[in-house]
C-alpha positions as CSV (number, residue, x, y, z in Angstrom):
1,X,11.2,-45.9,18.5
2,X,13.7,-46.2,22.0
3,X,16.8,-46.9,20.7
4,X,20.4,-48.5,22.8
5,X,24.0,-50.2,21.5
6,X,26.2,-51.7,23.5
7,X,28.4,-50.7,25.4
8,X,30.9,-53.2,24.2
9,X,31.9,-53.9,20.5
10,X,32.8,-57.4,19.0
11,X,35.9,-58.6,17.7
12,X,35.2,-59.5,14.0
13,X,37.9,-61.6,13.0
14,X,37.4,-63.8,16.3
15,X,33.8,-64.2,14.7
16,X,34.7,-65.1,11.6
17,X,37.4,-67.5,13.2
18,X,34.6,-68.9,15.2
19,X,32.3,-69.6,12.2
20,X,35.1,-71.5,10.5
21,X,35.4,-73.8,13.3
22,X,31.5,-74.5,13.2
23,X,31.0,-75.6,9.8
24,X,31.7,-72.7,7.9
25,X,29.4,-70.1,9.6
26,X,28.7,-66.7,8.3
27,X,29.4,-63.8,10.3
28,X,25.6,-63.4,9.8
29,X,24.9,-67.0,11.0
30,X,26.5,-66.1,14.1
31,X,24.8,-62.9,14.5
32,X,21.3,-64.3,14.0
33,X,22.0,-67.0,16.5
34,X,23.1,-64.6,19.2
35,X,20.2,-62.7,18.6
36,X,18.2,-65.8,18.9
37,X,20.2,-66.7,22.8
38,X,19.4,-63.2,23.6
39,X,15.9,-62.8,22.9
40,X,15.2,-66.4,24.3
41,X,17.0,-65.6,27.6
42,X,14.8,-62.3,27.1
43,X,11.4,-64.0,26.9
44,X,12.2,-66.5,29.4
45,X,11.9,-63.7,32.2
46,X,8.1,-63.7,31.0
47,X,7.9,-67.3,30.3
48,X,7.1,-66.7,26.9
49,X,10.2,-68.5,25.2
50,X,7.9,-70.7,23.4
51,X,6.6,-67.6,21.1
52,X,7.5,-68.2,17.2
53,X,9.8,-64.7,16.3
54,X,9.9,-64.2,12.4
55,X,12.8,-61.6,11.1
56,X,12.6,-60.2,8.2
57,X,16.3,-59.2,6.7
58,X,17.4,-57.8,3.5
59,X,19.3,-59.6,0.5
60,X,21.1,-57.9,-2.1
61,X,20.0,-60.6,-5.4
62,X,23.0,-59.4,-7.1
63,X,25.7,-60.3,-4.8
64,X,24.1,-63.9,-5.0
65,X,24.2,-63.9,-8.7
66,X,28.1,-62.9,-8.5
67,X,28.6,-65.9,-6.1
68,X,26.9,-68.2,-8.5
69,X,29.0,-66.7,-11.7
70,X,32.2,-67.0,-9.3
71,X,31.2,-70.4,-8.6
72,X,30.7,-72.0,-12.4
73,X,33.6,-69.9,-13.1
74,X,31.5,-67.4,-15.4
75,X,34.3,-64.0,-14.7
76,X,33.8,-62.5,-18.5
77,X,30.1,-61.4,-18.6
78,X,29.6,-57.5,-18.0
79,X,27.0,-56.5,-15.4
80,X,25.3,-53.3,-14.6
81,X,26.4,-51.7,-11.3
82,X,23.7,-51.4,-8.8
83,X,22.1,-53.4,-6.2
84,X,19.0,-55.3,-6.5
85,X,17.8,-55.7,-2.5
86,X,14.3,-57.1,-1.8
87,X,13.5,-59.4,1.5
88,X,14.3,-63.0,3.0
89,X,11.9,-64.4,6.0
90,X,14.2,-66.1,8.4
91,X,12.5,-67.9,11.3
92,X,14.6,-67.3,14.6
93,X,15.6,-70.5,16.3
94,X,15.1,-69.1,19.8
95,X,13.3,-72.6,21.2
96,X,16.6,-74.4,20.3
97,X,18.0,-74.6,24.0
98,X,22.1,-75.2,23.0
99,X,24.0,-71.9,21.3
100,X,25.3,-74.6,18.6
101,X,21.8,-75.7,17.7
102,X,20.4,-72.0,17.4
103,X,24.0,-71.6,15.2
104,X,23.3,-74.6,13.1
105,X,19.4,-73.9,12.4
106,X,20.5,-69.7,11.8
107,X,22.7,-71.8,8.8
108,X,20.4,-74.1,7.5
109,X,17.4,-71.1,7.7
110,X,20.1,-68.9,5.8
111,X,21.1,-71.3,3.4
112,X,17.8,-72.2,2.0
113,X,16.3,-68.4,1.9
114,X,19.1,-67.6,-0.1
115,X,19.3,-70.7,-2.4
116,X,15.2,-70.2,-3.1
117,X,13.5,-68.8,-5.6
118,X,11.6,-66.5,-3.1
119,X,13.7,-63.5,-3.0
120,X,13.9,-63.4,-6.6
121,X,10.4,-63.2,-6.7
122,X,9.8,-60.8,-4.1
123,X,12.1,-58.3,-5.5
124,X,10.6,-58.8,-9.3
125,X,6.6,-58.5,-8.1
126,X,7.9,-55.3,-6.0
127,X,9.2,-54.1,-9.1
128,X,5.7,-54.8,-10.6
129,X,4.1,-53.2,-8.5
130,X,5.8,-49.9,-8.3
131,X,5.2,-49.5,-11.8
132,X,1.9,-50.3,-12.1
133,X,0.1,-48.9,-8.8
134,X,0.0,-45.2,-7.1
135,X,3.3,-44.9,-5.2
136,X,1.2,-44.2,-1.9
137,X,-0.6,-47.2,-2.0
138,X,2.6,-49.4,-1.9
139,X,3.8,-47.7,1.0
140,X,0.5,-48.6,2.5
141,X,0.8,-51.8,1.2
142,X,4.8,-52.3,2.3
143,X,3.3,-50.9,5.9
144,X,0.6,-53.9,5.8
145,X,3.1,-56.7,5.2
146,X,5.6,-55.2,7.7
147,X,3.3,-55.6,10.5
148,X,3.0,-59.1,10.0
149,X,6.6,-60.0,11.1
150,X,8.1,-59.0,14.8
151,X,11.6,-58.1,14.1
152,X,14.0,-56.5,11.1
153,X,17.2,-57.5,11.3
154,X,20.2,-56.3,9.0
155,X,24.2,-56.8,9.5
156,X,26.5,-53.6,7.7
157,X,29.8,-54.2,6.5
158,X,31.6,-51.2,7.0
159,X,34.9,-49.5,6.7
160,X,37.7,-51.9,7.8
161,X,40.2,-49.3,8.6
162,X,39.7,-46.1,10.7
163,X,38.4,-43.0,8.9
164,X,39.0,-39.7,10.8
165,X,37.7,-36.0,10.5
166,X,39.3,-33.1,9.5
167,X,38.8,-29.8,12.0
168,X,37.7,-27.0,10.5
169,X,40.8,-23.7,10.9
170,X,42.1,-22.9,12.6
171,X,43.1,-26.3,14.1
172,X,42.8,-28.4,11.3
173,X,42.9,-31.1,13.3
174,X,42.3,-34.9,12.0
175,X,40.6,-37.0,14.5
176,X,39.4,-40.2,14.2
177,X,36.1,-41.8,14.4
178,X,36.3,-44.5,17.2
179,X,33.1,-46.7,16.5
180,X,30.2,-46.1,13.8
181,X,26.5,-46.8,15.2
182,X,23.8,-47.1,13.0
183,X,20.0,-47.5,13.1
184,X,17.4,-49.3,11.3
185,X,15.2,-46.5,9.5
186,X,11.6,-46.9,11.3
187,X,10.0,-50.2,10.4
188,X,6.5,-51.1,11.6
189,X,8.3,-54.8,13.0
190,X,8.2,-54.7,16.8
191,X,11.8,-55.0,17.4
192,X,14.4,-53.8,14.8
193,X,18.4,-54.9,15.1
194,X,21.1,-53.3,13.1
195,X,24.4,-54.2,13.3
196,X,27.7,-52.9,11.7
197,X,31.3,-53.6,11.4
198,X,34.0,-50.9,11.3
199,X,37.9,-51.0,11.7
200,X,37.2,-55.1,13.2
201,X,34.5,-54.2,15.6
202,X,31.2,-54.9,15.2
203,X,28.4,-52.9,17.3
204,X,24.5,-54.1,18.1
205,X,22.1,-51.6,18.2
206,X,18.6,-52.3,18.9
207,X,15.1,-50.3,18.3
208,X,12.2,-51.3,20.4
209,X,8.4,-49.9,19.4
210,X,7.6,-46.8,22.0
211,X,4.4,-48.7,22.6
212,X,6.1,-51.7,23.9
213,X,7.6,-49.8,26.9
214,X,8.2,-52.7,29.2
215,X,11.0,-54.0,26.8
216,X,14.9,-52.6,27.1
217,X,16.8,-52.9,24.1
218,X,19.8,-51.8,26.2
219,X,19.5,-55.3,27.8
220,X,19.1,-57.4,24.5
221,X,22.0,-55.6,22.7
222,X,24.0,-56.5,25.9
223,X,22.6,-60.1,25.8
224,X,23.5,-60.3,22.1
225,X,27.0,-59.7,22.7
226,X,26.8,-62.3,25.8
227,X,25.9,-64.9,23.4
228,X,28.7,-64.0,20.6
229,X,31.1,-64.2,23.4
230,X,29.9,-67.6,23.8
231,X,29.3,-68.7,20.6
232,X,33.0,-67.5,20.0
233,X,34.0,-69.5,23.8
């Protein structure tokens, strides 16, 4: 994998402001429209902007459920710590020609993933399936159904204050860490995007296939920013 971030980090409360304005938009609605600006401005230098792009993106089942028990006011009913992540299929809106459009079809796309039964089911017949079959053939098998999707995207909540680092003696210094960066493990997608947030910024970094050497993820992380910026305008 060739991997690049940007050079410039995002504000995250002025996204999050943003995404009120516009109908309640997630931070992550916002993100996966920029990412669908940048990769149609990408495309259009090959005149391919008509090509569907599938992202595959992780969903953590049991911080829906705790939404839903928030929601019918169900507080009192213990729950096992852990986290039950399996996989959503979002389809990028990168024909939609307007930033709000690609906003508004990155929220419905969201919406209805979430609110379906299919990551529920993915995550139990996974389960399944690690139990009953040799663990080499599901990592054959996970490698198989990878390849049939272009890009993995996920979005990181990190720290929201600065962390620093203690020097070892004799300075004993404390410094502190500026910006996090972080990198989708190796995925057989085409094109991976990871983003996190740390201390209000948020950073895009962007993996690109070795084999696909004619395509800079320096320049898409940069474009993804672009399009925050505007989507934030």
């Amino acid at each position: 994998m060739v991997c690049a971030t940007s050079a410039a980090t995002l504000d995250l409360g002025q996204l999050k402001r943003a995404g009120a304005r516009q109908g309640g938009a997630t931070v992550n609605d916002m993100l996966m429209a920029a990412l669908a600006g940048a990769l149609r401005r990408y495309l259009e230098h090959y005149g391919t902007v008509g090509a569907r792009v599938h992202a595959l993106a992780p969903v953590n089942l049991r911080a829906l459920e705790l939404l839903r028990r928030r929601q019918h006011l169900d507080l009192c009913r213990q729950q096992p710590l852990g986290n039950k992540i399996t996989l959503m299929v979002l389809p990028l809106p990168i024909g939609e020609t307007t930033a709000s459009g690609r906003l508004r079809h990155a929220q419905l796309a969201t919406t209805a993933s979430k609110s379906s039964a299919e990551p529920a089911l993915w995550f139990v017949l996974s389960e399944l399936l690690w139990r009953a079959l040799p663990g080499r053939f599901i990592v054959c098998l996970m490698h198989w159904y990878m390849r049939k999707y272009t890009l993995f995207f996920t979005n990181v909540p990190g720290p929201a204050h600065k962390l620093h680092l203690t020097l070892p003696p004799p300075t004993e210094k404390a410094v502190d860490l500026e910006r996090l960066l972080f990198w989708v493990p190796p995925v057989d997608c085409a094109l991976s995007c990871g983003i996190v947030s740390y201390a209000g910024r948020v950073s895009v970094n962007v993996c690109v296939d070795a084999a696909l050497r004619h395509i800079d993820p320096a320049a898409i992380a940069l474009l993804v920013t672009d399009e925050c910026a505007t989507l934030c305008a």
